[in-house]
C-alpha positions in Angstrom: 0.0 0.0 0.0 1.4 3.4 -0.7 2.0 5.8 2.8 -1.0 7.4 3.6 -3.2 5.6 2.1 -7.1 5.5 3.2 -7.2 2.0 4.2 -4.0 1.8 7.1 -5.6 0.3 9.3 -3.8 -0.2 12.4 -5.2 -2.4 15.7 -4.0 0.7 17.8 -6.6 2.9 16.2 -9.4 0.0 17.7 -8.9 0.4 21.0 -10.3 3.6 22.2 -13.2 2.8 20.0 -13.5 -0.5 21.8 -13.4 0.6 25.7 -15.9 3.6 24.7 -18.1 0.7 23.6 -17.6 -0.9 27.0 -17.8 2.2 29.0 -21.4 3.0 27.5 -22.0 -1.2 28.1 -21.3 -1.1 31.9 -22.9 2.3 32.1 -26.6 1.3 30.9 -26.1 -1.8 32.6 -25.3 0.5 35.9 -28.3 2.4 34.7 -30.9 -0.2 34.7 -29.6 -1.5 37.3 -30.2 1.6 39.7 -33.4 2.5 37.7 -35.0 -0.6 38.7 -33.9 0.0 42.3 -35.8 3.2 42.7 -39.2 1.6 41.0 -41.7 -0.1 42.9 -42.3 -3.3 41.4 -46.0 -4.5 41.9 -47.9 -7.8 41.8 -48.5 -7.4 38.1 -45.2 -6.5 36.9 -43.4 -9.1 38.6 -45.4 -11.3 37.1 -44.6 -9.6 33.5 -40.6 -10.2 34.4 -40.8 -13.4 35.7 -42.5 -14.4 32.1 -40.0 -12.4 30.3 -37.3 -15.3 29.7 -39.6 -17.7 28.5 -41.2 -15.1 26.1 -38.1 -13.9 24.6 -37.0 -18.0 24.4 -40.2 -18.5 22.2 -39.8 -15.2 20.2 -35.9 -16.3 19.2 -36.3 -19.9 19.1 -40.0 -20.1 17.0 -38.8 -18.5 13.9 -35.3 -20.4 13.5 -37.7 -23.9 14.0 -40.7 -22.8 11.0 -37.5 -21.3 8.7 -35.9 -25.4 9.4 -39.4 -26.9 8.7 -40.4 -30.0 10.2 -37.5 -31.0 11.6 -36.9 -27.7 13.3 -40.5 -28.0 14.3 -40.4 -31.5 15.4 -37.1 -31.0 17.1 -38.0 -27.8 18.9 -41.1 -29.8 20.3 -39.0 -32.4 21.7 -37.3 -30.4 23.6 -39.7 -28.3 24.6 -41.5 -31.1 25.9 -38.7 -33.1 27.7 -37.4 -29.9 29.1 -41.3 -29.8 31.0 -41.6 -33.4 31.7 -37.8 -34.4 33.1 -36.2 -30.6 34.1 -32.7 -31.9 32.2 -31.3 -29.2 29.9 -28.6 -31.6 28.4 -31.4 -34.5 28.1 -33.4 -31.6 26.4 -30.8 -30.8 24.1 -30.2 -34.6 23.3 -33.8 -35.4 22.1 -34.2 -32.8 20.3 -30.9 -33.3 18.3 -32.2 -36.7 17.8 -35.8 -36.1 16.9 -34.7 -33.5 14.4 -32.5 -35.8 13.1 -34.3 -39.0 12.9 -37.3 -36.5 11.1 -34.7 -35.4 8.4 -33.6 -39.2 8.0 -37.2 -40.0 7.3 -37.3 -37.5 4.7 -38.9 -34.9 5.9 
């Protein structure tokens, strides 16, 4: 490349860039953190954040298991359902891995 040239990039010219990004990380972390600590939190919306994980679960999850088809579907079921039934995360994880498999080996 000749000197000067738009594209000298150097990983010295990162870094500032990079602990800004953590700096304004940490600080709206900080901030939520205290915001919720000056709230009152109620009946009702405890109830709304103790559903949060399994709502955002389902919004993430659901579209990756219709885009796969039935496998996705069927495997995503699976695990869904052995995840309620036996409380195992790595038994979960196992049938599903199989039942989307064994539904793609049957041609599906």
């Amino acid at each position: 490349m000749p000197d000067g040239a738009i594209w000298d990039w150097r990983w010295e010219t990162a870094w500032p860039a990079i602990l800004a990004c953590a700096l304004v990380t940490y600080l709206i972390r900080i901030g939520g953190y205290w915001l919720m600590g000056r709230l009152h939190i109620g009946p009702r919306m405890s109830r709304a954040l103790d559903a949060l994980p399994g709502s955002i679960f389902v919004a993430a999850v659901l579209p990756m298991a219709v885009k796969a088809g039935a496998p996705g579907v069927v495997a995503t079921l699976a695990a869904g359902l052995t995840m309620l039934l036996a409380r195992r995360d790595w038994l979960a994880i196992f049938m599903g891995l199989c039942a989307g498999a064994m539904t793609r080996a049957a041609g599906f």
